[in-house]
Structure formats: C-alpha cells, structure tokens
C-alpha positions in Angstrom: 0.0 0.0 0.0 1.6 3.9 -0.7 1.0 6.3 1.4 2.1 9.8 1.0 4.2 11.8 3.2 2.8 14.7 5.3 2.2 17.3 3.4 4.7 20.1 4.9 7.2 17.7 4.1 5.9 16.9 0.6 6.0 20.9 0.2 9.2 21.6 1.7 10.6 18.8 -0.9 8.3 20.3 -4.1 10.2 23.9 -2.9 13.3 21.7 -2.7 13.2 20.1 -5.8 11.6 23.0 -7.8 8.7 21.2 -9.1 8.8 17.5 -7.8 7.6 15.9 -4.5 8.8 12.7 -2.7 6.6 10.3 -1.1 7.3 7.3 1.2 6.1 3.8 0.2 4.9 1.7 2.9 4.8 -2.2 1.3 2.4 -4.8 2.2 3.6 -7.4 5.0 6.2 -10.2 3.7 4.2 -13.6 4.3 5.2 -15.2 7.6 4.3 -11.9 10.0 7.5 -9.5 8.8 6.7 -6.4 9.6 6.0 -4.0 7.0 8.9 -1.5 6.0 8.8 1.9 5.0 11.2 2.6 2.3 12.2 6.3 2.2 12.4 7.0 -1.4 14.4 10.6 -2.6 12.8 13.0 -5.4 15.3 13.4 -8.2 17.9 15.7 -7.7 17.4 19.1 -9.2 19.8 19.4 -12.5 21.0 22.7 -13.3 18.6 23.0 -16.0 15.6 22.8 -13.8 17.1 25.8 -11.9 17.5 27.7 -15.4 14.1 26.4 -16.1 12.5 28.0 -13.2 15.0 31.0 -12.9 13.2 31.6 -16.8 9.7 31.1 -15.4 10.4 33.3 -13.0 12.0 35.7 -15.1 14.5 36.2 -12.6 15.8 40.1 -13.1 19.7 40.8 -12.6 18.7 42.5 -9.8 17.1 39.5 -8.3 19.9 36.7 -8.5 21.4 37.0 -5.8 18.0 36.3 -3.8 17.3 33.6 -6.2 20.9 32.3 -6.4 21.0 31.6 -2.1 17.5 30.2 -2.8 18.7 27.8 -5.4 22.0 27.0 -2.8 19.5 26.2 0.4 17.8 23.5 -2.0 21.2 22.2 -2.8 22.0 22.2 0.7 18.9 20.3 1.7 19.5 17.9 -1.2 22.4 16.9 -0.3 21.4 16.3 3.6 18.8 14.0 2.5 20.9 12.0 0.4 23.5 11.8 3.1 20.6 10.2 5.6 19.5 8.2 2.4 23.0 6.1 2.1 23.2 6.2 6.0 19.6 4.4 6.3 19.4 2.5 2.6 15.6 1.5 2.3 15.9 -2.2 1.4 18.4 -2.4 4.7 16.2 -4.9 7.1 14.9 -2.9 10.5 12.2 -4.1 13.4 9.3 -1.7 13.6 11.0 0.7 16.2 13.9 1.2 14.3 12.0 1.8 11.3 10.1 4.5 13.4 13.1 5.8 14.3 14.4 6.3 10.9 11.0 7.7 9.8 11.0 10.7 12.9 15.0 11.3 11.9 13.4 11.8 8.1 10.9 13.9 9.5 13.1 15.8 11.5 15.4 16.8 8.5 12.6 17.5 5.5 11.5 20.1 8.7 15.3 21.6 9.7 15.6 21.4 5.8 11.9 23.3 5.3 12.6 25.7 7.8 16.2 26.7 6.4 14.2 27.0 2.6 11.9 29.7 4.2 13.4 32.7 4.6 15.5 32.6 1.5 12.3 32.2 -0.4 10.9 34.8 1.8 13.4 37.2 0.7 13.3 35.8 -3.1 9.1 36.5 -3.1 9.2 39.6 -1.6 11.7 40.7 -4.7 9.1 39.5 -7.0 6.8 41.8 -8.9 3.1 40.3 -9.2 3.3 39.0 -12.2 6.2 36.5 -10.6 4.7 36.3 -7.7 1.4 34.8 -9.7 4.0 32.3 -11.6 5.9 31.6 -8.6 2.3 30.6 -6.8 1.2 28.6 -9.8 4.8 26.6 -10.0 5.2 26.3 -6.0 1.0 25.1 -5.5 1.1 22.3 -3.3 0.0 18.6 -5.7 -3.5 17.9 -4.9 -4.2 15.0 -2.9 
C-alpha cells in the first residue's frame, strides 16, 4: 500500500526540488508476519537545468539573482542532507518496527530543519518579486492535490 508523506514535508521537498515531491512507500507485510517497511524513497535531484528552467519562469531580473541564487544553494543544501541520511539508512536495509520508526521521525526531523532553512530565503526571493512573478511563482510552488 503507498502512502504519501505529510504534506509540509511533501512541500518543503516540491520547494526543494523545484517542481517534484517525494513520497514514502509503505509495502504490504512479507508472508510469515514481517513487519512492513517503509522505504524512504528521494525525489530526483534538481539538475542545473531545472534551476534555469525556473529561474526563466520566474524571469529572474539581474537584480534579483542573488535572492534567487541563495535560494537555489538552500535546495542544494537540503538535497544533499537527504541523500546523506539516504545512504546512511538505505531502504531495502532490514529494520524491526522501532527502528523503522526511528528512521522515519530522523526523516521527519530533516525535511523540517531542511523546510525551515528553505523559508526565509524564499521569503526574501518572493518579496523581490513583482506580481506578475509572484502569480507564476504561486502557480509553480501550489502544493500537488491529494
């Protein structure tokens, strides 16, 4: 069964990853009672020409890049801390249901830290924006429908 994430961490990972979202699959017990074990799966990392790709959509001004520039480095930031606690807790890597907790609240824990670093440096990025990017930037950031 696939479950999705919470959704201030499938936001924080949409802002991270510029369009995407992650989700966690939770899969159906193994026969012979196994618990079930939520893998932690990673959105695709943003390539440099989904940055260019929004920083066009934007229409980023010269004025504007270095707000949009720090934005772009907090995402690579918080990129590269999840895929540090992805190949330190590998999802097919066997766990009993409290360590698999564990792993989940440590997950949690760093979409959050990583969510509340993203913040302010789209704060300052928005409030550069005229209306017209503020419209596009609502339209590209809108949290996916459940």
């Amino acid at each position: 069964m696939a479950r999705r994430i919470d959704r201030a961490t499938r936001v924080a990972l949409a802002l991270a990853t510029g369009l995407a979202a992650a989700s966690a699959a939770v899969p159906a017990s193994a026969a012979g009672g196994a618990s079930p074990r939520v893998q932690l799966v990673q959105a695709a990392p943003p390539a440099g020409d989904q940055f260019a790709a929004l920083r066009q959509q934007l229409a980023i001004t010269p004025a504007q890049e270095p707000k949009f520039d720090a934005f772009v480095q907090v995402m690579r930031d918080n990129d590269a801390a999840r895929a540090a606690f992805l190949r330190g807790n590998p999802p097919d890597r066997r766990r009993n249901a409290l360590a698999e907790l564990r792993v989940q609240s440590e997950a949690a824990d760093l979409d959050a830290r990583g969510l509340r670093r993203l913040v302010p440096a789209f704060e300052a990025l928005y409030a550069s924006l005229s209306s017209q990017q503020k419209q596009t930037a609502d339209r590209v950031f809108a949290a996916p429908a459940r």
